[in-house]
Phi, psi and omega in degrees: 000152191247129206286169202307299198281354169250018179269141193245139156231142168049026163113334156241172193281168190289136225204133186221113184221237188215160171274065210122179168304143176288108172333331164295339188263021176355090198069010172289151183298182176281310188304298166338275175321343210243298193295322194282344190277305174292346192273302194301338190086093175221170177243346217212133164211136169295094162289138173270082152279067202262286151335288189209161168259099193272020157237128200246163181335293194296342197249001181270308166339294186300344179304268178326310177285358134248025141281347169266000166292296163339335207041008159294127164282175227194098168226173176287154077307126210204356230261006127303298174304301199307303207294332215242339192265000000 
């Protein structure tokens, strides 16, 4: 077995965060959320578009660039909104 720092999925390492914004951030933003994400130490957050894509084109550049200053990944839900809209 191989030990715990070289275990990989899908070419990288396995990454563990939250689903959303962390429920301590009460209406904090994706910016918010992405900075409390990396404080706790996690790699990973989920945007919720479950509903609506509550983020808009000017605010997604900033978005990224700082989760990639963060090193946090950064993936969607999204699959209500696709479905229903």
């Amino acid at each position: 077995m191989q030990p715990e720092s070289q275990v990989r999925s899908g070419g990288g390492h396995l990454r563990f965060g939250t689903s959303g914004v962390p429920r301590n951030l009460i209406g904090g933003s994706h910016a918010d959320g992405i900075a409390e994400v990396h404080r706790l130490g996690l790699q990973a957050m989920e945007l919720a578009f479950v509903r609506q894509v509550n983020v808009s084109p000017s605010q997604a550049p900033e978005i990224r660039a700082l989760a990639e200053r963060l090193d946090v990944s950064l993936s969607a839900h999204a699959s209500y909104y696709i479905n229903f809209n």
